[in-house]
Predicted model as a PDB file, atoms N, CA, C, CB and O in Angstrom, pLDDT in the B-factor column:
MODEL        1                                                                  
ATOM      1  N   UNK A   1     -24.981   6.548  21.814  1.00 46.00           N  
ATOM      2  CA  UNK A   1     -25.002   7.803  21.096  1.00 46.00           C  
ATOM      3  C   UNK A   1     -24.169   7.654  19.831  1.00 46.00           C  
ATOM      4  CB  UNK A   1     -24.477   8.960  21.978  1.00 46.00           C  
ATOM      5  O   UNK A   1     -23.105   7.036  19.844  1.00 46.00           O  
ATOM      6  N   UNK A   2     -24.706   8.271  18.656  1.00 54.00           N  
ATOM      7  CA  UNK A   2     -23.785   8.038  17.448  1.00 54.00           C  
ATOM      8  C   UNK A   2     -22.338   8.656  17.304  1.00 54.00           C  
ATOM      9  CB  UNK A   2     -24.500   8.513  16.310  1.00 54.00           C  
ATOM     10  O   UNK A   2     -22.261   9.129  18.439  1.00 54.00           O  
ATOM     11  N   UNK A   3     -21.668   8.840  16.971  1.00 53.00           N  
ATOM     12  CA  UNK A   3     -20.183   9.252  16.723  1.00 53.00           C  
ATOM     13  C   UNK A   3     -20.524  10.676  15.877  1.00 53.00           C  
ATOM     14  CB  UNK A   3     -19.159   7.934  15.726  1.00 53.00           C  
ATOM     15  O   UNK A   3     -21.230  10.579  14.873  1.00 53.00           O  
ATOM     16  N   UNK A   4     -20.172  11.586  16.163  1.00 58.00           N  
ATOM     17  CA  UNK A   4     -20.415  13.027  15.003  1.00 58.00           C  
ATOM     18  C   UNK A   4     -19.323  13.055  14.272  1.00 58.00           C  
ATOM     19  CB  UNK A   4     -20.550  14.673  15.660  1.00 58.00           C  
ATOM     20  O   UNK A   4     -18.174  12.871  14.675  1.00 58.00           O  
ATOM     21  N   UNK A   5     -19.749  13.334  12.965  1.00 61.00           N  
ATOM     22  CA  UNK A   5     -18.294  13.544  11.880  1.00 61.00           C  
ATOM     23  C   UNK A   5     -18.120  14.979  12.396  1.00 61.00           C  
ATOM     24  CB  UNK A   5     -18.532  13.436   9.788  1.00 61.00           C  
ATOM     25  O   UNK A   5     -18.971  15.669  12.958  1.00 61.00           O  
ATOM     26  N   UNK A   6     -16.869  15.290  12.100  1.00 72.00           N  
ATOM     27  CA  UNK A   6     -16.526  16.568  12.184  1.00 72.00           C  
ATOM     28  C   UNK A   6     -16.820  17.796  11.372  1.00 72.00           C  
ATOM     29  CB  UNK A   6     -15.508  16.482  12.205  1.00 72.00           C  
ATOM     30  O   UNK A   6     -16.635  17.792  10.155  1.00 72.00           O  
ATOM     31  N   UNK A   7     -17.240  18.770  11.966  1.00 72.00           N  
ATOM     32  CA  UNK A   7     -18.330  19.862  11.223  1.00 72.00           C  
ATOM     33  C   UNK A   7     -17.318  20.400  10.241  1.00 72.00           C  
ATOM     34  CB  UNK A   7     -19.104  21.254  12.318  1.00 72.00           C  
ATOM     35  O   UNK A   7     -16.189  20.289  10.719  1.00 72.00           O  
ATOM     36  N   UNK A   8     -17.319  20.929   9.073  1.00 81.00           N  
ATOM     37  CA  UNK A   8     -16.474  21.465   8.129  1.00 81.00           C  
ATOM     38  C   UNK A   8     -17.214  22.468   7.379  1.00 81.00           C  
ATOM     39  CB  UNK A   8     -15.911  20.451   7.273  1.00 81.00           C  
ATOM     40  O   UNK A   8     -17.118  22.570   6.156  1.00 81.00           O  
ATOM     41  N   UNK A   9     -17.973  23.229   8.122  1.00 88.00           N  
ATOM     42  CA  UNK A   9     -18.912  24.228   7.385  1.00 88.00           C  
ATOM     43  C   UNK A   9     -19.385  25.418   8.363  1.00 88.00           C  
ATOM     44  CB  UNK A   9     -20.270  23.414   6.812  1.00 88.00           C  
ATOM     45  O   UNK A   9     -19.225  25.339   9.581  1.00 88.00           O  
ATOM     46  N   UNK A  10     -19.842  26.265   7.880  1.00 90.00           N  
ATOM     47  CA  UNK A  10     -20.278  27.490   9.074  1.00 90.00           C  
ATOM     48  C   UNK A  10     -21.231  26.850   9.587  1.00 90.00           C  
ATOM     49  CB  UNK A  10     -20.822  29.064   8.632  1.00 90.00           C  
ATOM     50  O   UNK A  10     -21.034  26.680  10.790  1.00 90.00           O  
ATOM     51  N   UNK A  11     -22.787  26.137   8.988  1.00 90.00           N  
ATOM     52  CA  UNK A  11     -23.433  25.464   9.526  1.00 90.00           C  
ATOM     53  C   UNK A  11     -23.332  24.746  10.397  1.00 90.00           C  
ATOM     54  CB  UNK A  11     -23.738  25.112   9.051  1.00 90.00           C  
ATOM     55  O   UNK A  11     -24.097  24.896  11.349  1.00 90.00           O  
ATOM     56  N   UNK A  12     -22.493  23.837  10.412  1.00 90.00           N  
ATOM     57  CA  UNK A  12     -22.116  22.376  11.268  1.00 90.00           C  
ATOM     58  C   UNK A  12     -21.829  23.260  12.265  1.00 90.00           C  
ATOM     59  CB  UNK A  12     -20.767  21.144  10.777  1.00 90.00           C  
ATOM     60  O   UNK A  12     -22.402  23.120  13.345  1.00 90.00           O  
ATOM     61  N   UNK A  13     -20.718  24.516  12.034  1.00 91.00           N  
ATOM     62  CA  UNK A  13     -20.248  24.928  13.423  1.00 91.00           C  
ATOM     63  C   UNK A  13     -21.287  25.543  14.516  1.00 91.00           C  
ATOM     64  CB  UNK A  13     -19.183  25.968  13.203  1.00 91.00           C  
ATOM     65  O   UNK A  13     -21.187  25.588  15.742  1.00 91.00           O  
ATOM     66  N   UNK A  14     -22.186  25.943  13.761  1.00 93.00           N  
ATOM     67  CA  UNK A  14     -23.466  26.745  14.198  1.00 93.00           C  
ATOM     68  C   UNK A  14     -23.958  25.806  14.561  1.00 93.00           C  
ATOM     69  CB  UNK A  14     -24.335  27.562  13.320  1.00 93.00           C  
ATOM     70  O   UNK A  14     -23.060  25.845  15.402  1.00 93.00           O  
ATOM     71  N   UNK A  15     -24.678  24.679  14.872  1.00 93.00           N  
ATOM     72  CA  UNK A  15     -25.181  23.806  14.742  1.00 93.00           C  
ATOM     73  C   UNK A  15     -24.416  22.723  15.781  1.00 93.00           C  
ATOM     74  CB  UNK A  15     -25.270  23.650  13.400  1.00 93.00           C  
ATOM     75  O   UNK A  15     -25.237  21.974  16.309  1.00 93.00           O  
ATOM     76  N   UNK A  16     -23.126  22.493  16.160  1.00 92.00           N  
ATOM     77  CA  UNK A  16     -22.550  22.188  16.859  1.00 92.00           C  
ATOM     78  C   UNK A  16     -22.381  23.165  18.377  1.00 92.00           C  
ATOM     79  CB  UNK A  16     -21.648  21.927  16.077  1.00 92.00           C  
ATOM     80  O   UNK A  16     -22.215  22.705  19.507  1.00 92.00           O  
ATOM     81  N   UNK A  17     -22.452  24.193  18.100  1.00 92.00           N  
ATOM     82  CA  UNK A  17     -22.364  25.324  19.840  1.00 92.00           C  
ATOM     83  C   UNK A  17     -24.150  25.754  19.997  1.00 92.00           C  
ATOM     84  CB  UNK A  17     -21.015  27.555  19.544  1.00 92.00           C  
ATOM     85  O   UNK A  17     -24.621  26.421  20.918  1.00 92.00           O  
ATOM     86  N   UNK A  18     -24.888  25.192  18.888  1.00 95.00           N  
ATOM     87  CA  UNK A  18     -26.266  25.215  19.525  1.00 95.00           C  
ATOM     88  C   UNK A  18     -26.703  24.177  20.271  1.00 95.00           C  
ATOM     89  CB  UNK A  18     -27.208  25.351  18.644  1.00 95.00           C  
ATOM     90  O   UNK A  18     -27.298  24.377  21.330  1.00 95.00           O  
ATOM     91  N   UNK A  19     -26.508  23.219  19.903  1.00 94.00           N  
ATOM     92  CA  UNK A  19     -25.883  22.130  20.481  1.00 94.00           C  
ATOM     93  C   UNK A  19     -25.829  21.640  22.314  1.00 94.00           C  
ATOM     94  CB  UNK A  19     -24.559  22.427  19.962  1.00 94.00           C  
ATOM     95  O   UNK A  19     -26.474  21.245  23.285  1.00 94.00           O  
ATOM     96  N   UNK A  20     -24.118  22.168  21.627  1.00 92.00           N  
ATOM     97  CA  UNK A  20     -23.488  22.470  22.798  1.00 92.00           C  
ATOM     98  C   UNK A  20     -24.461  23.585  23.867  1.00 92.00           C  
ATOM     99  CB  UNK A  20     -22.032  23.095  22.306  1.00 92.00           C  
ATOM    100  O   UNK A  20     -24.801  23.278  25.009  1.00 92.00           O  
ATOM    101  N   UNK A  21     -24.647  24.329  23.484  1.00 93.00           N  
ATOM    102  CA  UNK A  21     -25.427  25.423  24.596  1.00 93.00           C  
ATOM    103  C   UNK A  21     -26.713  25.095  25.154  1.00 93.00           C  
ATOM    104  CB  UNK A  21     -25.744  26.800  23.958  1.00 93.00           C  
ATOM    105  O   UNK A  21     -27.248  25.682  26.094  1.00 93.00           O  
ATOM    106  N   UNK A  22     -27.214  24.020  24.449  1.00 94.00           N  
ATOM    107  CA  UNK A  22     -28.974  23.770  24.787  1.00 94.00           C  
ATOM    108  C   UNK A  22     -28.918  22.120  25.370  1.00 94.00           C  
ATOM    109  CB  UNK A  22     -30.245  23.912  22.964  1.00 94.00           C  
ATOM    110  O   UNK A  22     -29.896  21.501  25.789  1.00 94.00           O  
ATOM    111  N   UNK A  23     -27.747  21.687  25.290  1.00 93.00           N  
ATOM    112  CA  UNK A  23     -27.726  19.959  25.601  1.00 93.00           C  
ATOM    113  C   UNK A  23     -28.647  19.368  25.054  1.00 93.00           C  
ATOM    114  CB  UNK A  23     -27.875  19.458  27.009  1.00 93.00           C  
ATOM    115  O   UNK A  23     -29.514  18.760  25.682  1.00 93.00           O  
ATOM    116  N   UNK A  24     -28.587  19.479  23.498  1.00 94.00           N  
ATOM    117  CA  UNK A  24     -29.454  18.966  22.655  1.00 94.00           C  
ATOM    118  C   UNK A  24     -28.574  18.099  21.661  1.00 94.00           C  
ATOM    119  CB  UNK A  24     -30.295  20.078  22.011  1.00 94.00           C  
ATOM    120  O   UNK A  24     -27.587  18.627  21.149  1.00 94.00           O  
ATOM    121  N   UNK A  25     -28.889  16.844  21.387  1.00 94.00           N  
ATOM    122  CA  UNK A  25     -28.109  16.336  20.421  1.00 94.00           C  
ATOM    123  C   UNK A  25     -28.700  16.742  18.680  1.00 94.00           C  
ATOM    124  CB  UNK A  25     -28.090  14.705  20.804  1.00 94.00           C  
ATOM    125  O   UNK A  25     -29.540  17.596  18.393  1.00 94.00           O  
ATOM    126  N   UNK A  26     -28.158  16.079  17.990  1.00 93.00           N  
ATOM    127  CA  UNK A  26     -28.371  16.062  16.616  1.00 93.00           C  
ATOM    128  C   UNK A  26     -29.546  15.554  16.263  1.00 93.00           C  
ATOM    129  CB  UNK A  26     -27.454  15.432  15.975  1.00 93.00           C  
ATOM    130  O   UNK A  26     -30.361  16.267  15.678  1.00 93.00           O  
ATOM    131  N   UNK A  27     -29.775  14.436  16.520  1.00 95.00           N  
ATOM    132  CA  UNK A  27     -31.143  13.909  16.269  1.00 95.00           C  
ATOM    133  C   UNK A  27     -32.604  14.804  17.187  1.00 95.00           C  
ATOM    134  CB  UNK A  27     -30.978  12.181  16.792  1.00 95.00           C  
ATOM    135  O   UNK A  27     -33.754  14.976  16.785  1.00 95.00           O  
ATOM    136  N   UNK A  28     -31.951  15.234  18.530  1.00 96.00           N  
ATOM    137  CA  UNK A  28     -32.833  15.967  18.723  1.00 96.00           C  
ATOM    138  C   UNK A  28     -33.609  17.484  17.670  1.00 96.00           C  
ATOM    139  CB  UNK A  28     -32.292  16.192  19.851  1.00 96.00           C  
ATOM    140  O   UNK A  28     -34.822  17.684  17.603  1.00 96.00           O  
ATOM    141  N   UNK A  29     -32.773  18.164  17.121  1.00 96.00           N  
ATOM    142  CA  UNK A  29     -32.799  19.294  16.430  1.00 96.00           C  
ATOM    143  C   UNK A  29     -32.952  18.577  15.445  1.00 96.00           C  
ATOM    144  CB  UNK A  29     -31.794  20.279  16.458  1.00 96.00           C  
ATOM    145  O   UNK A  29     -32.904  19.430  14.560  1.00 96.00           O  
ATOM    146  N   UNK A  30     -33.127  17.478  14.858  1.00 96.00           N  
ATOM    147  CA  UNK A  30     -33.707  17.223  13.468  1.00 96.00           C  
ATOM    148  C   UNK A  30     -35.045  16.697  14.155  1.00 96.00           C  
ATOM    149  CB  UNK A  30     -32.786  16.047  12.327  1.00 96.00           C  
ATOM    150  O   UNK A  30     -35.945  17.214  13.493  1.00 96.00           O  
ATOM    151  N   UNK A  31     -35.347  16.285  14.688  1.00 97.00           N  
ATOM    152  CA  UNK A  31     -36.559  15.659  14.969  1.00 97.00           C  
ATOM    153  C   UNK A  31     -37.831  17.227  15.250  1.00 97.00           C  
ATOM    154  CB  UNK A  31     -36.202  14.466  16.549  1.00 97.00           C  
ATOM    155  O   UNK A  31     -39.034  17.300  15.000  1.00 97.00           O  
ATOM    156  N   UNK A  32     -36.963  18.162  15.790  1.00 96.00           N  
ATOM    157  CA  UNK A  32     -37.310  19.587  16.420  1.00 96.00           C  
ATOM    158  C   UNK A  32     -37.518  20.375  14.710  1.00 96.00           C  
ATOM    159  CB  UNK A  32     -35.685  20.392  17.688  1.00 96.00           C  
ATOM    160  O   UNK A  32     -38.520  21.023  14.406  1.00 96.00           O  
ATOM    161  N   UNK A  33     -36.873  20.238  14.199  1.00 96.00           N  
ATOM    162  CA  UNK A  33     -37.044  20.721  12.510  1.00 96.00           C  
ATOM    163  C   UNK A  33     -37.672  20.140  11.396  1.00 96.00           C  
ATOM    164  CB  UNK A  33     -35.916  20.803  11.918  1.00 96.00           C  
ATOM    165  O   UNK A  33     -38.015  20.783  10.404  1.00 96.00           O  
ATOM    166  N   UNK A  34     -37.890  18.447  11.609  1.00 96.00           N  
ATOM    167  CA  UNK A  34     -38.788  17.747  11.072  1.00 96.00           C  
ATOM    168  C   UNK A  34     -37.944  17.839   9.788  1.00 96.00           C  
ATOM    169  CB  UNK A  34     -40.307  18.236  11.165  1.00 96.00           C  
ATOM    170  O   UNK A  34     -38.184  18.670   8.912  1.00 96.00           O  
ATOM    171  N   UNK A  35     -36.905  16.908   9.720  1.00 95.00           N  
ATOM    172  CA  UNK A  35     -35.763  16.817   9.168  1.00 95.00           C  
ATOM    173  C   UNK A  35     -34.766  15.459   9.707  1.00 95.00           C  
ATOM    174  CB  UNK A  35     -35.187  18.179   9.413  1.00 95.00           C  
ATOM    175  O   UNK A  35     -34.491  15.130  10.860  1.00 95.00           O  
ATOM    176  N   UNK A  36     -34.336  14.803   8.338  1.00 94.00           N  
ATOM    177  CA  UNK A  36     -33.591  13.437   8.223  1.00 94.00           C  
ATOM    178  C   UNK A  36     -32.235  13.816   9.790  1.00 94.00           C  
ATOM    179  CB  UNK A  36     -32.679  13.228   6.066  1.00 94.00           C  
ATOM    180  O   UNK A  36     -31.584  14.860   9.747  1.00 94.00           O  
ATOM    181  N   UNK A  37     -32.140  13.300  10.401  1.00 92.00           N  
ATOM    182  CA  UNK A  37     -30.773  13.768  11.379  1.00 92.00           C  
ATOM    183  C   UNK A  37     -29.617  13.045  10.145  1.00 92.00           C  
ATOM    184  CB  UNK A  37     -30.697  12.783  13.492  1.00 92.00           C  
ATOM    185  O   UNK A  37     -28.629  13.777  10.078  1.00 92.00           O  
ATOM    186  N   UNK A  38     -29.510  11.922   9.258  1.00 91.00           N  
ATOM    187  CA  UNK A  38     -28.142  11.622   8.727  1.00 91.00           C  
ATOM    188  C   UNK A  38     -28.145  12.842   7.390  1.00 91.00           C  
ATOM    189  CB  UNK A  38     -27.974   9.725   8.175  1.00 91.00           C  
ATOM    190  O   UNK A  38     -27.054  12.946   6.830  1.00 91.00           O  
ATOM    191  N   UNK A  39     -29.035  13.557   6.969  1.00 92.00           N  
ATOM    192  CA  UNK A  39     -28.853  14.144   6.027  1.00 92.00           C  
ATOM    193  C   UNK A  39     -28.575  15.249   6.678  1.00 92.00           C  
ATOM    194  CB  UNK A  39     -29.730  14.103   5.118  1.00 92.00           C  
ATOM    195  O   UNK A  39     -27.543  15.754   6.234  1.00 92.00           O  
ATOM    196  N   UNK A  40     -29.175  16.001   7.769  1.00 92.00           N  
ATOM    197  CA  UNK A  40     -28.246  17.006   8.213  1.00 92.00           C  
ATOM    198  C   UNK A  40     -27.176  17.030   8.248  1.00 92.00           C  
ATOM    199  CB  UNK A  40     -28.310  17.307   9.059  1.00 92.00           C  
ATOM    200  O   UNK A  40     -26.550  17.923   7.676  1.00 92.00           O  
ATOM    201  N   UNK A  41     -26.299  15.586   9.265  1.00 89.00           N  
ATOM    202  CA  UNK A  41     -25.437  15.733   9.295  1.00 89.00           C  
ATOM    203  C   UNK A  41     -24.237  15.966   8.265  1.00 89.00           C  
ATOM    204  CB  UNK A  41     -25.504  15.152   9.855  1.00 89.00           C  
ATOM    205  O   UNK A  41     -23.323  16.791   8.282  1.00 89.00           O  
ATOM    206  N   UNK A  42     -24.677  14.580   7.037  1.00 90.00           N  
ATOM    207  CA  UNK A  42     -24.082  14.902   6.068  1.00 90.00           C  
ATOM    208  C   UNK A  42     -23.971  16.578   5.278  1.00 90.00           C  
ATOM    209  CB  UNK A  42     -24.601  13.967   5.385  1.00 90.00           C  
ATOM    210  O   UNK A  42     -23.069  16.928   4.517  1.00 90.00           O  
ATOM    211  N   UNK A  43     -25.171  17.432   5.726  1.00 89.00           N  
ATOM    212  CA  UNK A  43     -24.535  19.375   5.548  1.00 89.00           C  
ATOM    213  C   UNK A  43     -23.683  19.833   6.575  1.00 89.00           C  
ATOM    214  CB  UNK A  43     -25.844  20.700   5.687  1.00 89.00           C  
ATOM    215  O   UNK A  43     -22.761  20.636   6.432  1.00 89.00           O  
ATOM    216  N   UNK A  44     -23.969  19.389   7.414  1.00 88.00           N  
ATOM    217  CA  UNK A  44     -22.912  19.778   8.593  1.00 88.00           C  
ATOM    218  C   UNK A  44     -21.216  19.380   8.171  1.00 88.00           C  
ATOM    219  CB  UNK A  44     -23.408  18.787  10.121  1.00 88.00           C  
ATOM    220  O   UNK A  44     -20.286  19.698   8.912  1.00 88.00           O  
ATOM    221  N   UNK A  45     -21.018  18.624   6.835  1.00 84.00           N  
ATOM    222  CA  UNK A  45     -19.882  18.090   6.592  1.00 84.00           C  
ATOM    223  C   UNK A  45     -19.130  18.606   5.648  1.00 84.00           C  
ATOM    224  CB  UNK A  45     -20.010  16.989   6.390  1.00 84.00           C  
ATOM    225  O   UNK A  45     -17.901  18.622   5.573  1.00 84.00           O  
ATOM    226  N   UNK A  46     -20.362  19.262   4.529  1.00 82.00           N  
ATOM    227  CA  UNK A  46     -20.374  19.339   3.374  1.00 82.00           C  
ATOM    228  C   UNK A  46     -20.873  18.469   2.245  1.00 82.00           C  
ATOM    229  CB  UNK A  46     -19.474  19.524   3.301  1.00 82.00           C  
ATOM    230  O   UNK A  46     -20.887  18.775   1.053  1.00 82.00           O  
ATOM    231  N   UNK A  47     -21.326  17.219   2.852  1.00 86.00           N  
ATOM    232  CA  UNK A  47     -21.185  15.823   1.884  1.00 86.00           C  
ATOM    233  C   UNK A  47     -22.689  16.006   1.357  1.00 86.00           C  
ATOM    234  CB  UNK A  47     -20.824  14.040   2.827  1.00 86.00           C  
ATOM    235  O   UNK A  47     -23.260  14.918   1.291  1.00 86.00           O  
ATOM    236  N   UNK A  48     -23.401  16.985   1.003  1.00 85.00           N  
ATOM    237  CA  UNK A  48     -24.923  17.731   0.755  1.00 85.00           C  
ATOM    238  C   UNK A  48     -25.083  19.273   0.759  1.00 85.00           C  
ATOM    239  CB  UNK A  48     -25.925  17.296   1.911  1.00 85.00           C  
ATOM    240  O   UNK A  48     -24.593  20.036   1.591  1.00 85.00           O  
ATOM    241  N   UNK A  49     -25.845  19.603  -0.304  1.00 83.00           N  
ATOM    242  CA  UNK A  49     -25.970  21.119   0.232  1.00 83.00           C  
ATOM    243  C   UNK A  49     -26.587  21.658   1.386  1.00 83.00           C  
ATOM    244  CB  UNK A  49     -26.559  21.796  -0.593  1.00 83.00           C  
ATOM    245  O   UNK A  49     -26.213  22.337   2.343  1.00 83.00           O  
ATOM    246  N   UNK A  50     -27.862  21.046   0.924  1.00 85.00           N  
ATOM    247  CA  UNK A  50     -28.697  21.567   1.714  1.00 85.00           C  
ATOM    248  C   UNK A  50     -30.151  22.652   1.988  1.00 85.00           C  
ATOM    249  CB  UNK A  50     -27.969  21.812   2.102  1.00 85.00           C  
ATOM    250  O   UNK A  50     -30.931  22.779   2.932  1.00 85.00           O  
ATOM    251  N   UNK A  51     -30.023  23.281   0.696  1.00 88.00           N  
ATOM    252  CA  UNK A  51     -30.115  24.148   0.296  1.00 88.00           C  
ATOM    253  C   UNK A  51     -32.017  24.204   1.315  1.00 88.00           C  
ATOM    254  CB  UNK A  51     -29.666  24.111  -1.440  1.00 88.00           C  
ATOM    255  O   UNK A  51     -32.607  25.187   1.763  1.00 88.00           O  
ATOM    256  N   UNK A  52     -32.308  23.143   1.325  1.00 91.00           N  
ATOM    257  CA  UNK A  52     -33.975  23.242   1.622  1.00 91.00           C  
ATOM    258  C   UNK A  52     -34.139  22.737   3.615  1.00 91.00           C  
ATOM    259  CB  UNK A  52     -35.037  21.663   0.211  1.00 91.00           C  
ATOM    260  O   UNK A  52     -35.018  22.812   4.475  1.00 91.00           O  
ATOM    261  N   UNK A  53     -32.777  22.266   3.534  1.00 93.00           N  
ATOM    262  CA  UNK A  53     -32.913  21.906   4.905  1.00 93.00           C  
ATOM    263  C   UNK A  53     -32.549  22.785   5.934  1.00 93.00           C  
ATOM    264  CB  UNK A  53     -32.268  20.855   5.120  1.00 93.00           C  
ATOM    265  O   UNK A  53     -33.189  22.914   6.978  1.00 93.00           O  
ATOM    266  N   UNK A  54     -31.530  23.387   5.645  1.00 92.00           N  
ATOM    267  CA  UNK A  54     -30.367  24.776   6.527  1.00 92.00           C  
ATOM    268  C   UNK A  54     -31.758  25.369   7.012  1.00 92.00           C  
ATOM    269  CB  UNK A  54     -29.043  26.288   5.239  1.00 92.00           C  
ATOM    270  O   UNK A  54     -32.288  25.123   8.096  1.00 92.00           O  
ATOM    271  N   UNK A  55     -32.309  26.294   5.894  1.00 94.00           N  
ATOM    272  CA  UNK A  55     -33.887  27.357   6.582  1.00 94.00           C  
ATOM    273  C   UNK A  55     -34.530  26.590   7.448  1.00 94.00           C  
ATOM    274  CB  UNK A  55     -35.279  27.838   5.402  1.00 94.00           C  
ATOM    275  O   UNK A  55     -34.824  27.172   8.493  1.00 94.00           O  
ATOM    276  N   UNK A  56     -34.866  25.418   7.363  1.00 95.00           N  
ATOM    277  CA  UNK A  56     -35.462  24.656   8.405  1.00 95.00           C  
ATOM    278  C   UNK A  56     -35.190  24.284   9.965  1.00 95.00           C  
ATOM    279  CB  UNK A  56     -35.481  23.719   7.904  1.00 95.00           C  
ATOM    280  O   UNK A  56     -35.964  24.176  10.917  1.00 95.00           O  
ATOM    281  N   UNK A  57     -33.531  24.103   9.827  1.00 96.00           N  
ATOM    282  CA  UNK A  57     -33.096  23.814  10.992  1.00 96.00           C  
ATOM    283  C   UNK A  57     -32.636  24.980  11.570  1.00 96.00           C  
ATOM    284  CB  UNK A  57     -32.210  22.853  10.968  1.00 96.00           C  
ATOM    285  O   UNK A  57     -32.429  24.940  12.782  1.00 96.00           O  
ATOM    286  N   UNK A  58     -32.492  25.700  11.155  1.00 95.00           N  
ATOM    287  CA  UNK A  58     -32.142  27.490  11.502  1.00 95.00           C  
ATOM    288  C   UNK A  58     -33.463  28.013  12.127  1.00 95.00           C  
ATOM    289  CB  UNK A  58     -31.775  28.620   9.875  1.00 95.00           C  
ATOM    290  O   UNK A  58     -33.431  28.704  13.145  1.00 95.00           O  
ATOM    291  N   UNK A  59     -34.450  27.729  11.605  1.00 97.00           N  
ATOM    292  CA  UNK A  59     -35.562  28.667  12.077  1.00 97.00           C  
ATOM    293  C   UNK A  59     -36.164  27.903  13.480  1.00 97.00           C  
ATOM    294  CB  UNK A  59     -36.845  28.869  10.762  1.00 97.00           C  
ATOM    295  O   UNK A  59     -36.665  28.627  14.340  1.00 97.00           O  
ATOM    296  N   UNK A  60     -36.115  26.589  13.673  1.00 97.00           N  
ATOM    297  CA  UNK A  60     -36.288  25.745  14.117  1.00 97.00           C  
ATOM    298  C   UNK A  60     -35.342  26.181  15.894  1.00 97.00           C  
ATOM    299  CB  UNK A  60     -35.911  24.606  12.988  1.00 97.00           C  
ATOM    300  O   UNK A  60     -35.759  26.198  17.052  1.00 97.00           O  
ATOM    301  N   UNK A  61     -34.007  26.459  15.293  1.00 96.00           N  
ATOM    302  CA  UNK A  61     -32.827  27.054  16.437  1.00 96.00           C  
ATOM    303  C   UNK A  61     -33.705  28.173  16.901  1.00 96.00           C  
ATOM    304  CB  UNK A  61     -31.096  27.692  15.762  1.00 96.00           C  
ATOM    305  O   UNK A  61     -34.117  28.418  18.035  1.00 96.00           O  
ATOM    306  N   UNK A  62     -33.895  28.781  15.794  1.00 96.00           N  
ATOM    307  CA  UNK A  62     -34.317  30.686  16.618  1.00 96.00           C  
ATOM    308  C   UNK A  62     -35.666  30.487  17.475  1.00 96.00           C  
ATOM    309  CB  UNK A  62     -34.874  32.312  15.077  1.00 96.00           C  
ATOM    310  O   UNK A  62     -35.792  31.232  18.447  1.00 96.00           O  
ATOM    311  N   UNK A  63     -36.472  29.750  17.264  1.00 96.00           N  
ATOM    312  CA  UNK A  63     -37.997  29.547  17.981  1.00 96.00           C  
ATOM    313  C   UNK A  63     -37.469  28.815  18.791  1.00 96.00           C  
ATOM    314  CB  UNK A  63     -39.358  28.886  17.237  1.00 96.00           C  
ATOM    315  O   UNK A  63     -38.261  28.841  19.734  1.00 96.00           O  
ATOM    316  N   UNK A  64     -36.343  27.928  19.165  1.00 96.00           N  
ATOM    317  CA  UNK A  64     -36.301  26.853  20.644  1.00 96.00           C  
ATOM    318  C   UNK A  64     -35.341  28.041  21.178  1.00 96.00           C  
ATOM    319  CB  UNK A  64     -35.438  24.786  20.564  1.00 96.00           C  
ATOM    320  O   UNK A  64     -35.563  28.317  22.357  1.00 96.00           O  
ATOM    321  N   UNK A  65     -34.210  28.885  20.494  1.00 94.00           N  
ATOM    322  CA  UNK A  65     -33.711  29.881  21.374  1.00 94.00           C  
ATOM    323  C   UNK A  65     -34.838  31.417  22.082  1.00 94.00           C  
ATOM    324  CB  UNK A  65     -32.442  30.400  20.390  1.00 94.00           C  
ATOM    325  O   UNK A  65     -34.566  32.266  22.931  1.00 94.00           O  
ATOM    326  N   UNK A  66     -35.685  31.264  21.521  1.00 93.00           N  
ATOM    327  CA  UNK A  66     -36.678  31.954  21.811  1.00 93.00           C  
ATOM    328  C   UNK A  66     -37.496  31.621  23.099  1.00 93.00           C  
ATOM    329  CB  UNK A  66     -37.374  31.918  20.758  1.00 93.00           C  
ATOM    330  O   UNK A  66     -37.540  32.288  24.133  1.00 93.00           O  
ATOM    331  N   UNK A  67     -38.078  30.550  22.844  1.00 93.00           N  
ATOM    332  CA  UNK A  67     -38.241  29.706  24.414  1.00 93.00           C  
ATOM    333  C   UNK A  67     -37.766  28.981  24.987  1.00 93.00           C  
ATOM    334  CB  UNK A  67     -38.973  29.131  24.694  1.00 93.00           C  
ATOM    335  O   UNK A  67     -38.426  28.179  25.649  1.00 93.00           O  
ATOM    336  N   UNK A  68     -36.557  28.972  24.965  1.00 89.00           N  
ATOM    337  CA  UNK A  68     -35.633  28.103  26.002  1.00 89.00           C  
ATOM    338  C   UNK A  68     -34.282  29.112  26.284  1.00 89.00           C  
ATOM    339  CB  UNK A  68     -35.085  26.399  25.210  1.00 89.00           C  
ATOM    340  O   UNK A  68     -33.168  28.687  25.977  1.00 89.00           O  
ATOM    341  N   UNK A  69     -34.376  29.918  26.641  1.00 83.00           N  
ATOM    342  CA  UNK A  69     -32.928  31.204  26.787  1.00 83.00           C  
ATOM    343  C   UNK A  69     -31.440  30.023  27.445  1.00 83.00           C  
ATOM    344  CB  UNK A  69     -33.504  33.001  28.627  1.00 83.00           C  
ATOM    345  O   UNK A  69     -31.809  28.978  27.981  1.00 83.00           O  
ATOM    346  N   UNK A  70     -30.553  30.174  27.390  1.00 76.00           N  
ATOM    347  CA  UNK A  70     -29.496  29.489  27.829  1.00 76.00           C  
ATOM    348  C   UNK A  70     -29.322  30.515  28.998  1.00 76.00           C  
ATOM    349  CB  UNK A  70     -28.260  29.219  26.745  1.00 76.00           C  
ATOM    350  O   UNK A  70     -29.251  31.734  29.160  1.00 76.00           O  
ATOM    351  N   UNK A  71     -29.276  28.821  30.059  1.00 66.00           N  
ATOM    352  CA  UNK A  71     -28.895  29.674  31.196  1.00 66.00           C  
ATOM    353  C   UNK A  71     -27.578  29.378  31.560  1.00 66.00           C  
ATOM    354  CB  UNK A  71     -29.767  29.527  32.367  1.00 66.00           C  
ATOM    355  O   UNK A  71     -26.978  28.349  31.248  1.00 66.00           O  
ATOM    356  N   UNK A  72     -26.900  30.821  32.599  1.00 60.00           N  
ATOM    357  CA  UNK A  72     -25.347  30.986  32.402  1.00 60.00           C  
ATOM    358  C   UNK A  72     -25.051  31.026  33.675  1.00 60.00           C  
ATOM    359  CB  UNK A  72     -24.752  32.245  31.593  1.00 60.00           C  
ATOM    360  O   UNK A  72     -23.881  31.154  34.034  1.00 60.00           O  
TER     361      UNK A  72                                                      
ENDMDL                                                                          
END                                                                             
């Protein structure tokens, strides 16, 4: 498994407890958004904006939180 840089953005953090809540890694949710996983990460850092990728991987979250509910 790769090493995660540490999130330094609202994104990353969002993106890190979605994550966390769905036992999904990083590459999974880029592959799920149809999206680079090292260029995410690099927004998850700050080291990129992002500006075209965030809507992607966001909308991408709300349709797998849509059919996949976290169970508690």
């Amino acid at each position: 498994m790769a090493v995660r840089k540490k999130p330094k953005n609202e994104f990353g953090l969002e993106l890190l407890a979605f994550c966390a809540a769905h036992g999904l890694t990083y590459r999974d949710v880029a592959q799920g958004a149809d999206v680079k996983s090292t260029t995410m990460i690099d927004c998850t850092t700050g080291r990129c904006a992002g500006h075209e990728l965030i809507p992607k991987v966001r909308k991408f979250m709300a349709e797998y939180e849509a059919t996949h509910p976290v169970k508690r």
